[in-house]
C-alpha positions in Angstrom: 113.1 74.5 100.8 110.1 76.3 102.7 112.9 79.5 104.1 114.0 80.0 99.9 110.4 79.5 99.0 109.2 82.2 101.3 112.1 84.4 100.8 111.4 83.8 97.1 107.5 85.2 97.9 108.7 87.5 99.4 110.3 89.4 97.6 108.6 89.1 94.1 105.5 90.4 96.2 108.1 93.2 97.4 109.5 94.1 94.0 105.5 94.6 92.9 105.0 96.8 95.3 108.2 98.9 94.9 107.7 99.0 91.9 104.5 100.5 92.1 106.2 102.9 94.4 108.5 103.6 91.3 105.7 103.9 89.2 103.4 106.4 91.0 106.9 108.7 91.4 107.8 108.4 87.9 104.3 109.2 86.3 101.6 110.0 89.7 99.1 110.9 86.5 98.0 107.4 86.0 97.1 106.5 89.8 96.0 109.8 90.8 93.7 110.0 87.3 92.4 106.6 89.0 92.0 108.3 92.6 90.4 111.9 90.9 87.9 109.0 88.3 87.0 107.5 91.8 86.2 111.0 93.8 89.3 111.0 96.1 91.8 113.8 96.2 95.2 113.5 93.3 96.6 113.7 96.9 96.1 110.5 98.3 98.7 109.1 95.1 101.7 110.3 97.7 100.5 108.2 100.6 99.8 105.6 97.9 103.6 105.7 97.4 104.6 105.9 100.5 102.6 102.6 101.6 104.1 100.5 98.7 108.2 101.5 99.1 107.8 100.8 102.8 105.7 97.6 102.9 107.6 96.4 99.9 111.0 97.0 101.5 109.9 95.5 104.7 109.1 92.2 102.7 112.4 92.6 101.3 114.1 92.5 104.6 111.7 90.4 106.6 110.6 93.3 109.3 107.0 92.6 110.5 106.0 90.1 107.1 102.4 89.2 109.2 101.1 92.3 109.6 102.7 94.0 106.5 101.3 91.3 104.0 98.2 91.6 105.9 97.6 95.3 105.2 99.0 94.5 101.2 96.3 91.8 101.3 93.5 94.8 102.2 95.7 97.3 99.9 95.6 95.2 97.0 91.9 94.2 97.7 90.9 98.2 97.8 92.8 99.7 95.0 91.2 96.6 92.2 88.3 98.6 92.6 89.8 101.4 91.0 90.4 99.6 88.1 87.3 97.6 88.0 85.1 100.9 87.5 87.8 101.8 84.4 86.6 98.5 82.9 83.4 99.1 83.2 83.1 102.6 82.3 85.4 102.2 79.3 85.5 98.4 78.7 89.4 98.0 78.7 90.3 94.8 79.1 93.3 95.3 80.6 92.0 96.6 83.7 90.1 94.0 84.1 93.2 92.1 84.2 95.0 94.5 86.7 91.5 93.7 88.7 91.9 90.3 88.9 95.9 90.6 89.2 94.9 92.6 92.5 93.4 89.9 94.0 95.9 87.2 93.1 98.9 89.4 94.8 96.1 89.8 98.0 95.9 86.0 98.2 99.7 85.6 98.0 99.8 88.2 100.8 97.3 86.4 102.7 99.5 83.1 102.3 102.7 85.4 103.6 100.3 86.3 106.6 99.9 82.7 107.6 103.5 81.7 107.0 105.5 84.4 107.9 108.5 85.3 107.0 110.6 82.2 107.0 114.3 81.9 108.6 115.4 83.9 105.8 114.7 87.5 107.4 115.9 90.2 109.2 113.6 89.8 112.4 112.0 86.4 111.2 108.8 85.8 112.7 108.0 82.7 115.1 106.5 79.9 113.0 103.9 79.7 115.3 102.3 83.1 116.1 
């Protein structure tokens, strides 16, 4: 039950970051409007991309889950901000939402941290490192 249940974490977390991935390829207007609204370069929507199709498809597969959920944790953590100053600068509910959807994917990738990637992976991790 605990390999299907992390594999199961695993890749839902995945699939939200790919498809962010998806999403900044398909229309880079909406994050980069965030990025330009915050004072960063449109630019930084490629990296952006890049981040969340390769930490989502090493979730997928199981390569390096700690460290990889780790950094989603911080990602996830960083980019609420962006939509926490749309809320308050236009008071749009649903980016308060996104906000606090941000921080509920972080603590799932904190929880992926501490239990790793489960037998279910391509180079699982050991259960205690």
């Amino acid at each position: 039950m605990t390999h299907a249940a992390l594999f199961i974490a695993r890749f839902l977390i995945g699939f939200l970051m790919i498809g962010g991935a998806v999403n900044k390829g398909l229309g880079p207007d909406g994050a980069g409007g965030l990025l330009v609204a915050a004072g960063l370069p449109f630019w930084l929507v490629w990296p952006a991309l890049a981040y969340n199709l390769l930490a989502g498809g090493a979730l997928w597969l199981g390569i390096a889950v700690r460290p990889v959920a780790v950094t989603a944790a911080i990602y996830c953590a960083v980019t609420s901000f962006f939509h926490l100053q749309v809320f308050l600068a236009q008071d749009d509910p649903w980016q308060l939402t996104i906000f606090v959807k941000n921080w509920a994917i972080a603590g799932g990738c904190l929880a992926l941290a501490v239990a790793g990637s489960g037998a279910w992976a391509w180079k699982p991790d050991h259960p205690h490192a």
